[in-house]
C-alpha positions in Angstrom: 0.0 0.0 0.0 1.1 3.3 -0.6 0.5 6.8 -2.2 1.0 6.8 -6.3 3.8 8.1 -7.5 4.9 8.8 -4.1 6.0 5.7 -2.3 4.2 3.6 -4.3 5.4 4.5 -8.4 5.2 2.4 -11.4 8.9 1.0 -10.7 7.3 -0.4 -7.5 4.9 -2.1 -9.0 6.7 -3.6 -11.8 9.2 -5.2 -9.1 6.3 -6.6 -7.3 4.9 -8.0 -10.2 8.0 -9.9 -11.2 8.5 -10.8 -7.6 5.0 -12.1 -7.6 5.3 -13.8 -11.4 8.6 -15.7 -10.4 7.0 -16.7 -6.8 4.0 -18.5 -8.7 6.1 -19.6 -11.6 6.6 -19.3 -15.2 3.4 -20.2 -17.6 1.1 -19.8 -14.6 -2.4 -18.1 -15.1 -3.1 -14.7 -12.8 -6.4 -13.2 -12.9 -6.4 -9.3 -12.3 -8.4 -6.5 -11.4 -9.0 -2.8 -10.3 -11.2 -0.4 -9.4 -12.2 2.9 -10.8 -9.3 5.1 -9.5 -6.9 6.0 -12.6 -3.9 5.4 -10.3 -5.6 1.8 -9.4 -5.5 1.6 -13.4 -1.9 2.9 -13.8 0.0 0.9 -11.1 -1.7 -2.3 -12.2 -0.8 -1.8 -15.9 3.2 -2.0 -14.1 2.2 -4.6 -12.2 1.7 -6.7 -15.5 4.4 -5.5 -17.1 6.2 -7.2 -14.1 4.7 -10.6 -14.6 4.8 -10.9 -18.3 8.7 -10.5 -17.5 8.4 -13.7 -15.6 6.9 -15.3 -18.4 3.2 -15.2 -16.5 0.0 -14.8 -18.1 -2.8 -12.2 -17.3 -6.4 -13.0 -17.4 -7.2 -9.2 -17.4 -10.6 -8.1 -15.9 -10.6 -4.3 -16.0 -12.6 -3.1 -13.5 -13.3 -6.1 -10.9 -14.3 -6.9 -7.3 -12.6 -8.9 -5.1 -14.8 -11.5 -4.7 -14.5 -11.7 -8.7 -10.8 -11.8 -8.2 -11.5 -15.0 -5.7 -14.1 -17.0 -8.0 -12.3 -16.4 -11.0 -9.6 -18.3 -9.8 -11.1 -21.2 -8.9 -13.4 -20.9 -12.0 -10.8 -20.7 -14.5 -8.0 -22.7 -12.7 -5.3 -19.9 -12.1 -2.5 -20.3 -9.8 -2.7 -16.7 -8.7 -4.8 -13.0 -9.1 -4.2 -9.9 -7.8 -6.5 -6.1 -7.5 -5.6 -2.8 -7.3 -8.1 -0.9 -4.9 -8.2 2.6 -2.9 -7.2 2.3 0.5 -9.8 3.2 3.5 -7.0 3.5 5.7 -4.8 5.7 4.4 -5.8 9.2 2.7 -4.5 9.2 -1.1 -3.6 5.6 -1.1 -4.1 2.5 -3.1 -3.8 -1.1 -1.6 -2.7 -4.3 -3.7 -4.4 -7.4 -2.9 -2.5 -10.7 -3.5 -4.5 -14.2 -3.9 -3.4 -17.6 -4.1 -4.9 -20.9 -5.5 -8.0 -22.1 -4.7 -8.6 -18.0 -4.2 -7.5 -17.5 -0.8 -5.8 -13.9 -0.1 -2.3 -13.8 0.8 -1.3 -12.0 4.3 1.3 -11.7 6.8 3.6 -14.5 6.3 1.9 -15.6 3.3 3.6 -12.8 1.5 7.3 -13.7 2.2 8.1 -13.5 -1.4 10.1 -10.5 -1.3 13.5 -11.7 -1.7 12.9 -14.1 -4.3 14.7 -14.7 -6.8 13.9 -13.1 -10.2 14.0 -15.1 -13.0 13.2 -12.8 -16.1 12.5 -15.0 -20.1 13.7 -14.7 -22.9 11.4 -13.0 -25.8 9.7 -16.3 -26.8 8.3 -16.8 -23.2 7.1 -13.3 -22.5 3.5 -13.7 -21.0 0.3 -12.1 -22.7 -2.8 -10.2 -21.6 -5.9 -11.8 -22.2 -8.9 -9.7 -21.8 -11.9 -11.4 -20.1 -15.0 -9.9 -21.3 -17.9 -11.7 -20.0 -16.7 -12.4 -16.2 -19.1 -10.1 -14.5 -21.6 -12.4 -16.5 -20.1 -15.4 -15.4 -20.1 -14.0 -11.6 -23.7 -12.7 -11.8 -24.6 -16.1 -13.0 -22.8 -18.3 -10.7 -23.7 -15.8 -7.8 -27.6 -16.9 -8.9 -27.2 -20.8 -9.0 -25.7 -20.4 -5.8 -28.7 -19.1 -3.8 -32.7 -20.5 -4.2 -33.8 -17.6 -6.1 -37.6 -18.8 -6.1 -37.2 -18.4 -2.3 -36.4 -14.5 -2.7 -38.8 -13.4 -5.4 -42.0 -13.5 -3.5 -40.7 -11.5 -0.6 -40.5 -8.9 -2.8 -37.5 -6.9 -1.5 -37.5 -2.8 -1.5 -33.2 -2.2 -1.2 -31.2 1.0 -1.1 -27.8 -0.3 -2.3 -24.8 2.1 -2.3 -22.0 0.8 -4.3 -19.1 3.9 -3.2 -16.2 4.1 -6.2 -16.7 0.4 -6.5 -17.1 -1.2 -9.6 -20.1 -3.0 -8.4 -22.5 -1.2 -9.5 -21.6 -3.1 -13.2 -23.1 -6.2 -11.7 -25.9 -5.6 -8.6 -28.6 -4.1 -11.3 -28.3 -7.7 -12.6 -28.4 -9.6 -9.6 -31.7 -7.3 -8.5 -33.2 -7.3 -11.3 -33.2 -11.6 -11.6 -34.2 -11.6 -7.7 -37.2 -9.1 -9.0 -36.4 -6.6 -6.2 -37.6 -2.8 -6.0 -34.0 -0.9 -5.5 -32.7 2.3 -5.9 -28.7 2.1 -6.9 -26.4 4.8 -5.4 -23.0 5.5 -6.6 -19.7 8.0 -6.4 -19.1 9.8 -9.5 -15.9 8.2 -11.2 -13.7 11.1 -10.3 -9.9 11.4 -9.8 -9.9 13.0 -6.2 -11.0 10.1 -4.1 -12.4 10.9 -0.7 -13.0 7.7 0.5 -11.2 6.8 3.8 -13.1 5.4 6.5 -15.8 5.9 8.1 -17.9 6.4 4.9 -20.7 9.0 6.7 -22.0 10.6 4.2 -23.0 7.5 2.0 -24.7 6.1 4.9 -26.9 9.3 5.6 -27.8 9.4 1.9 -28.7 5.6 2.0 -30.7 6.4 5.2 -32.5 9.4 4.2 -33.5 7.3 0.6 -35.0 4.2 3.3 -37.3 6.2 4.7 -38.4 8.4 2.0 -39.2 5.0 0.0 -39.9 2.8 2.4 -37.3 0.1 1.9 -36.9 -3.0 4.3 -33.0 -2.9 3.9 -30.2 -0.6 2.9 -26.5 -1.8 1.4 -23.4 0.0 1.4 -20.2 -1.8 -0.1 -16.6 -0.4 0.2 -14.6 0.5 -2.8 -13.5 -3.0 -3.6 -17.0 -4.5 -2.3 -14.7 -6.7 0.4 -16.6 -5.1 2.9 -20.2 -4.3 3.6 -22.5 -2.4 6.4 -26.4 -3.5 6.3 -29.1 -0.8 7.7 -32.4 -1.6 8.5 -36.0 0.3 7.7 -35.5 2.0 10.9 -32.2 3.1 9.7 -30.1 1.7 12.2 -26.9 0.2 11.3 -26.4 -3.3 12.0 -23.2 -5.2 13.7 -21.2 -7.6 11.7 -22.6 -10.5 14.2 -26.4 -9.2 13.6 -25.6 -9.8 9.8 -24.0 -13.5 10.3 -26.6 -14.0 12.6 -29.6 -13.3 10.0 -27.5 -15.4 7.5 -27.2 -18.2 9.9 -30.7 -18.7 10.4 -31.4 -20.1 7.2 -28.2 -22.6 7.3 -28.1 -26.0 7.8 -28.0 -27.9 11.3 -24.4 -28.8 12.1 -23.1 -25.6 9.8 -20.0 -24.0 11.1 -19.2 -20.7 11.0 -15.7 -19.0 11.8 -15.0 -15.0 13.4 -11.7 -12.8 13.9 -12.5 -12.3 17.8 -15.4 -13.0 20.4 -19.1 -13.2 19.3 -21.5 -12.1 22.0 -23.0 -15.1 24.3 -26.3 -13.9 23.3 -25.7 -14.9 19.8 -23.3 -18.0 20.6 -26.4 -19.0 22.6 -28.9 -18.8 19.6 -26.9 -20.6 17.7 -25.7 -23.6 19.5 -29.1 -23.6 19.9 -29.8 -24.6 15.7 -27.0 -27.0 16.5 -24.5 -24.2 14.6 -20.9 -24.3 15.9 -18.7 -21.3 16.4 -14.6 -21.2 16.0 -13.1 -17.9 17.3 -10.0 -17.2 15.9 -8.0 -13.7 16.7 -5.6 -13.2 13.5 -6.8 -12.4 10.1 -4.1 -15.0 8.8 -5.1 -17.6 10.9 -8.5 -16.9 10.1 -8.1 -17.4 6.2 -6.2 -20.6 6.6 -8.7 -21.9 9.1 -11.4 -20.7 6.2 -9.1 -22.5 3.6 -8.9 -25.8 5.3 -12.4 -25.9 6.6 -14.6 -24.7 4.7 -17.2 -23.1 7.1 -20.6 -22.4 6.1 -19.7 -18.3 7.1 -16.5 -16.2 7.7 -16.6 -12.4 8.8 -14.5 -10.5 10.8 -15.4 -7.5 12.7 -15.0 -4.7 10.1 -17.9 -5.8 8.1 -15.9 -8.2 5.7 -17.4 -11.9 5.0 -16.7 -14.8 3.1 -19.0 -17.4 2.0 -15.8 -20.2 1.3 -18.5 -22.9 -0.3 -18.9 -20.3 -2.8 -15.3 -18.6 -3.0 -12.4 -18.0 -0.5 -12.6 -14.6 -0.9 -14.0 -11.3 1.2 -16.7 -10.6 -1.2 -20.0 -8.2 0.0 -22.2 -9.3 -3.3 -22.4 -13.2 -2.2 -23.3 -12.6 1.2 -25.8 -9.6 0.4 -27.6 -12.3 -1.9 -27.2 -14.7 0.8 -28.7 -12.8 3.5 -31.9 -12.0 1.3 -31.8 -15.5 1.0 -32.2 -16.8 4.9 -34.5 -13.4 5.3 -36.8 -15.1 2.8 -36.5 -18.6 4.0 -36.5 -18.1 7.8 -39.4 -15.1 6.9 -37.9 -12.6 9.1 -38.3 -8.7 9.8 -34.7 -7.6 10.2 -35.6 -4.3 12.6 -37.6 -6.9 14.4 -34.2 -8.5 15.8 -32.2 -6.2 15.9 -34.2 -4.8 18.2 -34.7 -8.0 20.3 -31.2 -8.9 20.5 -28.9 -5.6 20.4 -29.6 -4.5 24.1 -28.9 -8.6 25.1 -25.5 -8.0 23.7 -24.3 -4.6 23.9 -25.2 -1.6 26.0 -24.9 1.8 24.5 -22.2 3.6 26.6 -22.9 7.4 25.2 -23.2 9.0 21.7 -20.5 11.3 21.0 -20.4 13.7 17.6 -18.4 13.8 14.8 -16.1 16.9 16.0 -15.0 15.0 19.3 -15.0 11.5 18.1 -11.5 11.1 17.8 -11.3 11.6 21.4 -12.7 7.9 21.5 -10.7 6.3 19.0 -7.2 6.0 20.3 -6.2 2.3 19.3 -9.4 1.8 17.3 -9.7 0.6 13.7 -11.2 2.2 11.3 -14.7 0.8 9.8 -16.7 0.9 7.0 -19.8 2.2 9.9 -17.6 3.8 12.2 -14.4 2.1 14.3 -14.3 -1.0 16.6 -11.5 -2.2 19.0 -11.1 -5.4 20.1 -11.2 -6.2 23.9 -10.9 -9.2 26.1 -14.8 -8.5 26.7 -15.0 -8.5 23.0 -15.4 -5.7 20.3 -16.3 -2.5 21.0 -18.2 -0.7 18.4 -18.3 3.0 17.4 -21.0 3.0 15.3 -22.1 6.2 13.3 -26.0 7.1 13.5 -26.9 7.8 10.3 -30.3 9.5 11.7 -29.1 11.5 14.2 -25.0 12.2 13.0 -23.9 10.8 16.1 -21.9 8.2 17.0 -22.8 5.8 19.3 -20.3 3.7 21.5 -21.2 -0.1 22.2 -20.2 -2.0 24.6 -20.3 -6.0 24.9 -22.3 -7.0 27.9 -20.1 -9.7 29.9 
């Protein structure tokens, strides 16, 4: 990660390329992707460059998500992909994401590869770029087979779905439209001055002012790579990461299992063990994707709003499990504000609200979210969770 042409220039990413290329192998396949930011564009066109050196070949998306990045690889049987997205973290920024095969992202030690030996071909082994034309097709269907779509349609969804800078908004009109959902699409204009670090505010107050003027049951707002997502309800409250896995988990089968980066409320550890649904809680992001890889849990997420469905790809990826929880509303014929409201108090208690101008009095160690910041505690996490409604934030605490 770092600021284009800053720290982070074309060179850069033409040595990580090659150090990428020569770490996978010669004549492999890599899949790649980007978002809409030019510089996203730019750095990843020097990132190729690096890997046809090696003698790699490029599957080329353009503009891709990176759950895409994740099923393409296991669809098409490459050894590798790769996508080049703003950063939420860091102002002016733009973070590369490295995947392995089956479509598992590569982190902490994972990515080791730095010292590696480059081993640069001759003119007849160069690698080519291959454009891919129909994958958001492919995705869209595969994302449909996956789910029971006759269970959705006659609930008759009314969404809000804000899709940020990401290029999502090339593929959820689709999705919507087969699922035969009322939906208002929201998007950033595609400009060159991203504003886009965390927490994204002003998206969720538009996507909260547009539930109640139309009524929706449920409001979506994806980050600029859709690896992330933060669900609001009719009432336009915004909903935890567990209150999401928990409305997916209803629907699942007994016996499912379903993995978390930290502690999940007793409350909801309760309810579960009660459908016969396991729990693994797991506190490092790396040992969370191996655990994923090798298992094969029926749900990942980690506090920050990112999940992974790994029967359907390895990969964060906010389109699958958006589909997934209109699924297990449908099936277990839920109303979302409904439990929300039954089961927040259980598990949290609201500590104060605090506004936007002293808020960073309260977030000395915390991470940055897609809804606001969480830190993680031996209680649990503690969220900081902006109010669309009201402009406030409000500070959750887990109840012991």
């Amino acid at each position: 990660m770092g600021v284009p042409n800053k720290d982070f220039t074309p060179d850069v990413a033409a040595r990580l390329g090659e150090q990428f290329g020569s770490y996978l192998g010669k004549k492999s396949v890599v899949v790649s992707g980007r978002d809409y930011n030019p510089s996203s564009r730019m750095l990843k066109r020097a990132f190729t460059s690096g890997l046809m050196s090696v003698g790699v070949e490029v599957l080329d998306f353009h503009e891709s998500l990176n759950g895409e990045i994740s099923f393409s690889i296991k669809r098409f049987g490459a050894k590798g992909g790769f996508l080049f997205t703003t950063s939420h973290s860091v102002k002016d920024s733009v973070l590369l994401r490295l995947f392995k095969s089956p479509g598992f992202e590569l982190t902490g030690s994972k990515l080791g590869f730095e010292n590696i030996e480059v081993g640069r071909v001759g003119l007849g082994d160069i690698g080519w770029v291959m454009y891919s034309e129909y994958i958001h097709k492919l995705y869209v269907s595969a994302v449909l087979s996956f789910v029971k779509v006759d269970e959705i349609i006659p609930r008759g969804f009314k969404l809000v779905v804000h899709t940020a800078y990401s290029p999502a908004d090339m593929l959820v009109p689709d999705i919507l439209k087969a699922l035969e959902a009322d939906y208002v699409l929201l998007q950033n204009v595609k400009a060159k001055a991203y504003e886009s670090t965390y927490p994204f505010t002003r998206e969720l107050e538009r996507v909260c002012r547009i539930i109640k003027a139309t009524d929706a049951e449920l409001g979506v707002l994806v980050n600029n790579d859709a690896s992330s997502m933060v669900v609001i309800d009719g009432e336009g409250r915004v909903l935890l990461p567990e209150e999401v896995m928990f409305l997916i988990a209803l629907s699942s089968p007994r016996g499912s299992l379903i993995l978390a980066n930290g502690r999940i409320p007793g409350v909801f550890k309760k309810l579960l063990a009660e459908r016969d649904i396991k729990t693994v809680e797991l506190e490092s992001e790396e040992e969370l994707i191996e655990m994923s890889y090798k298992m094969r849990p029926y749900l990942v997420y980690r506090f920050n709003g990112s999940f992974e469905v790994p029967l359907f790809s390895l990969g964060y990826d906010a389109v699958i499990t958006l589909v997934k929880l209109l699924e297990s509303i449908s099936m277990a014929k839920v109303n979302v504000s409904e439990v929300v409201g039954r089961y927040r108090e259980k598990a949290y208690e609201e500590v104060k609200t605090v506004s936007p101008e002293k808020i960073s009095s309260e977030t000395n160690q915390a991470i940055p979210t897609i809804f606001g910041y969480y830190k993680k505690t031996p209680e649990g996490s503690t969220y900081i969770v902006y109010k669309p409604e009201t402009g406030e934030f409000s500070i959750l605490k887990p109840r012991v």
